[in-house]
C-alpha positions in Angstrom: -11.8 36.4 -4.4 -12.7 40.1 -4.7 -14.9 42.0 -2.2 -16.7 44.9 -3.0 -17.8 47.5 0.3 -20.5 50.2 -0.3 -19.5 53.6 1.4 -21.8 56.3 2.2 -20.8 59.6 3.2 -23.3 60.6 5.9 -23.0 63.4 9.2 -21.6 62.7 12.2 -23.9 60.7 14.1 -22.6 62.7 17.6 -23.2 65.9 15.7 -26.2 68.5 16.4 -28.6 68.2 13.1 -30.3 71.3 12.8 -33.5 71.5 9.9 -33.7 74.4 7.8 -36.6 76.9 8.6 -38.6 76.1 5.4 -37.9 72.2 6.1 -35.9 71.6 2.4 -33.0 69.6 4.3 -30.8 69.8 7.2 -28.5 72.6 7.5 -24.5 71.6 6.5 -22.7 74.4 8.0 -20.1 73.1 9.5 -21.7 69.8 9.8 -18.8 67.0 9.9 -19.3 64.1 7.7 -17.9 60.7 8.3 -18.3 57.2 7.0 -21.4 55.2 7.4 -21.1 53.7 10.8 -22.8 50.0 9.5 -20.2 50.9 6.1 -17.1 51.0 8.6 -18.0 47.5 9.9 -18.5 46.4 6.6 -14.6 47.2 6.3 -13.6 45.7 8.8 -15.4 42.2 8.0 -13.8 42.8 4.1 -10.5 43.6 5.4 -10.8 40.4 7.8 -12.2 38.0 5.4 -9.0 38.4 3.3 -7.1 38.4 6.2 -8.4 35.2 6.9 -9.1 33.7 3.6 -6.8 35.5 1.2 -9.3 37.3 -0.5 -7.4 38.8 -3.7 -8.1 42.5 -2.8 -11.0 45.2 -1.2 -12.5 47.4 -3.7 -14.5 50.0 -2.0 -17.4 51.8 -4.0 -19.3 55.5 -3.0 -21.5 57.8 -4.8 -21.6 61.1 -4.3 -19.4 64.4 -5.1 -15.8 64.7 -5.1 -16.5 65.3 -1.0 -16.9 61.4 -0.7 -13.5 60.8 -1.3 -12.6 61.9 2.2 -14.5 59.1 3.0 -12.9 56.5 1.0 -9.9 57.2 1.9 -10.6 57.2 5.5 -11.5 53.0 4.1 -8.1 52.9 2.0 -6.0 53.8 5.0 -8.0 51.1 6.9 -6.4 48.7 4.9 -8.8 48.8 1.6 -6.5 48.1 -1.9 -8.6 51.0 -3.5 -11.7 52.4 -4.3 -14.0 53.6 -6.9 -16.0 57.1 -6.7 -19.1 57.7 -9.2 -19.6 61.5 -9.5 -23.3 62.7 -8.7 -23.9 66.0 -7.0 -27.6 65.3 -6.8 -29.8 63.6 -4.3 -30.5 59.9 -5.5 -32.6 57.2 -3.8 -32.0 53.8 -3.0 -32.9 52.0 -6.4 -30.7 54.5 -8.1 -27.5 54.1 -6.2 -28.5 50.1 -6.5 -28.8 50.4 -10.4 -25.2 52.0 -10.4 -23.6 49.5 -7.7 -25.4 47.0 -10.1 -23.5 48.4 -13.4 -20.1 48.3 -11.3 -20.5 44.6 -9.9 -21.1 44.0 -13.5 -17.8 45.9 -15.0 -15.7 44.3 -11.8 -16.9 40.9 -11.2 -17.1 40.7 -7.4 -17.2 37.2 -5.5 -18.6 39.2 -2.8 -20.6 42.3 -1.9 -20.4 43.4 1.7 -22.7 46.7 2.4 -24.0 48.4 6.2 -27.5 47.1 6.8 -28.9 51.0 6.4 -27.2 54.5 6.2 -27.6 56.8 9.2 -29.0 59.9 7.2 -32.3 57.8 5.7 -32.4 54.8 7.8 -33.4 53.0 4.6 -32.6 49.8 4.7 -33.2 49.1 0.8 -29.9 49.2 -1.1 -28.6 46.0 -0.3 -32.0 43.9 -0.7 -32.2 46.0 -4.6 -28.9 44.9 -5.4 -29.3 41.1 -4.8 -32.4 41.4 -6.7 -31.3 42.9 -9.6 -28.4 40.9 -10.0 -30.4 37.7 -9.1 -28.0 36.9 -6.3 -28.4 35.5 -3.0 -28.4 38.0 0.4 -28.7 37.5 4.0 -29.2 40.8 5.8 -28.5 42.1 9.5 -25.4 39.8 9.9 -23.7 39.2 12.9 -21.4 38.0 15.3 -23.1 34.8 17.5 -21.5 33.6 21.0 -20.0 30.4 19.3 -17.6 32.6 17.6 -16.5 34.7 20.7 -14.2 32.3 21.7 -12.4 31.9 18.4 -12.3 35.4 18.0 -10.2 36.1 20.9 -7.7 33.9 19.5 -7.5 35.2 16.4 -10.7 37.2 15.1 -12.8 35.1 12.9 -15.1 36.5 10.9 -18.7 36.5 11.8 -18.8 35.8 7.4 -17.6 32.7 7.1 -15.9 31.7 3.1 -15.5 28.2 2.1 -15.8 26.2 -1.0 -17.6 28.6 -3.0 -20.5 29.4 0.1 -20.7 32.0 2.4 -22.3 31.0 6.1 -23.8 34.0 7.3 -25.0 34.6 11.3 -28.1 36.9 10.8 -30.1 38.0 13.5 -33.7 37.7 13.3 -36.8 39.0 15.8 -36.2 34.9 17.6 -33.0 35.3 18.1 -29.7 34.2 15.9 -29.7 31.9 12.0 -27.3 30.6 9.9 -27.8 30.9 6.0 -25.4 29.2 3.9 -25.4 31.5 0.5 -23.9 30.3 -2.8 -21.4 32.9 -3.8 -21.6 35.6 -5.5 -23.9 37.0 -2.7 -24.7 39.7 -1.2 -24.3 40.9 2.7 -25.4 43.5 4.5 -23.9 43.8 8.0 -25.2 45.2 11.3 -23.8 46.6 14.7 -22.8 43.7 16.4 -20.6 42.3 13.9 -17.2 43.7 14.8 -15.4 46.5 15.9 -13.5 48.6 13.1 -9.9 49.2 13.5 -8.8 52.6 13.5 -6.5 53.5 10.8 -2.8 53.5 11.6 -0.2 56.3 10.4 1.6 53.6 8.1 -2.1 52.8 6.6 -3.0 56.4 6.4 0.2 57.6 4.2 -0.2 54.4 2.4 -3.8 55.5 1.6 -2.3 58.8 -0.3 -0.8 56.8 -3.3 -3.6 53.8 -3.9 -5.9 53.8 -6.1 -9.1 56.0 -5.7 -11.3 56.1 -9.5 -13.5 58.5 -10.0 -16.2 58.0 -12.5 -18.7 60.4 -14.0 -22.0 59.5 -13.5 -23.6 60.6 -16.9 -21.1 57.6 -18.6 -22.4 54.9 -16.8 -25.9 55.2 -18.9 -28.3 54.4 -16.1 -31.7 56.0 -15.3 -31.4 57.5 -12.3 -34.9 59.4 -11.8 -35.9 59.2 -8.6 -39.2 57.4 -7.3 -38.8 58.9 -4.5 -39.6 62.5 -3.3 -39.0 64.1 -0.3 -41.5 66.4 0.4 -40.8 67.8 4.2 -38.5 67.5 7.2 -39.7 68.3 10.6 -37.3 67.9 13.9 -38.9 66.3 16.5 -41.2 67.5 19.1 -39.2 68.9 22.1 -39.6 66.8 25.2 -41.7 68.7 28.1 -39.7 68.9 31.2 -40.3 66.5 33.8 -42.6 67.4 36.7 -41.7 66.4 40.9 -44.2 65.8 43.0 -43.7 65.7 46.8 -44.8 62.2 48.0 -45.9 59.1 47.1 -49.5 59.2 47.8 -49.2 62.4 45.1 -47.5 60.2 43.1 -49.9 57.5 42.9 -52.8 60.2 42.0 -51.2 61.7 39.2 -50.6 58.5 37.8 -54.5 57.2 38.3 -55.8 60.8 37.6 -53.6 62.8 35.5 -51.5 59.9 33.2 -54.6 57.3 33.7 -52.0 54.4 33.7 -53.3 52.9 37.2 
């Protein structure tokens, strides 16, 4: 059993974005970058899965420049066996980085692929769902942890992914509530919030993380079109919220609100 994990190397989701004037990008000064939040919990379920079931190893896989290794080593010292880093300094959009996670599946012959739901930066939500189809593979999306498996996870943790006989049962949440697919492996998973809680990395795991294996690859050998459909034309920041406004009774209160806001 192999498991692959997609990493993205995205800002800090507690950090200030600021757009640039002329609306190109956001501005990276001093901007702190950090794993994926939905890619960290897709750690965490790899790392637990073959914890659990003895998965052979953890292969983590990123795109991007030589930056993203920061990254991927941040998912080595979690307990990852190693990682592989395809080279590309420009921007690419979802179907490219799926037609390179497709040529890599290929070359390494996961059992499993394990990615976050979306990335913070786009909020795409279209990697995972491109894989599976160009592979032909089966997916369940948005997985997560259901209240039947709270229990056994204070024992012991069980995975919210559960392995067995060659099928994967996946808890997905859905708009009603909470399903169960049961998925033929190979497959592919894309995980959301409620799944787990990563681990943080220990000292041990983080000088371990120095010597394993990290692989970079140049993008221009894999042989892939990666033109992009997509174009991003503008970025705006959002409006600025008007401050609030006090009024001195209720009886004021209630006009504003049948007058001014016409919501009574």
């Amino acid at each position: 059993m192999k498991i692959f994990v997609t990493v993205k190397r995205v800002p800090d989701p507690n950090a200030a974005i600021k757009v640039k004037p002329d609306g190109s990008g956001i501005v990276t000064d001093n901007l702190k970058y950090v794993v994926n939040p939905f890619d960290e919990i897709a750690i965490e379920e790899a790392l637990r899965l073959k914890e659990k079931s003895g998965a052979k190893e953890v292969v983590l896989v990123s795109v991007g420049g030589k930056v993203a290794a920061e990254q991927l080593r941040t998912g080595l010292a979690m307990g990852a066996d190693r990682a592989i880093l395809v080279l590309s300094e420009q921007e690419l959009d979802s179907l490219a980085v799926a037609r390179i996670f497709q040529k890599l599946v290929q070359d390494e012959k996961p059992d499993l692929v394990l990615m976050g739901k979306q990335a913070i930066d786009d909020d795409a939500n279209q990697t995972g769902q491109m894989l599976a189809a160009l592979m032909g593979w089966s997916q369940a999306t948005f997985a997560s942890k259901v209240e039947s498996l709270e229990s056994e996870a204070e024992k012991g943790g069980q995975p919210g992914v559960l392995l067995k006989d060659g099928k994967a049962n996946v808890i997905r949440e859905v708009d009603g509530g909470l399903e169960t697919l049961e998925l033929p492996l190979p497959a592919v998973v894309t995980v959301d919030l409620r799944l787990n809680t990563p681990r943080y990395a220990s000292l041990p795991g983080i000088m371990k993380a120095r010597k394993k294996e990290l692989k970079e690859i140049p993008i221009d050998s894999l042989g892939i079109d990666v033109k992009p459909r997509l174009k991003v034309l503008k970025l705006n920041p959002p409006a600025q919220r008007q401050a609030g406004r006090k009024v001195g009774s209720v009886q004021e209160l209630v006009q504003v609100l049948h007058n001014e806001a016409k919501v009574i």
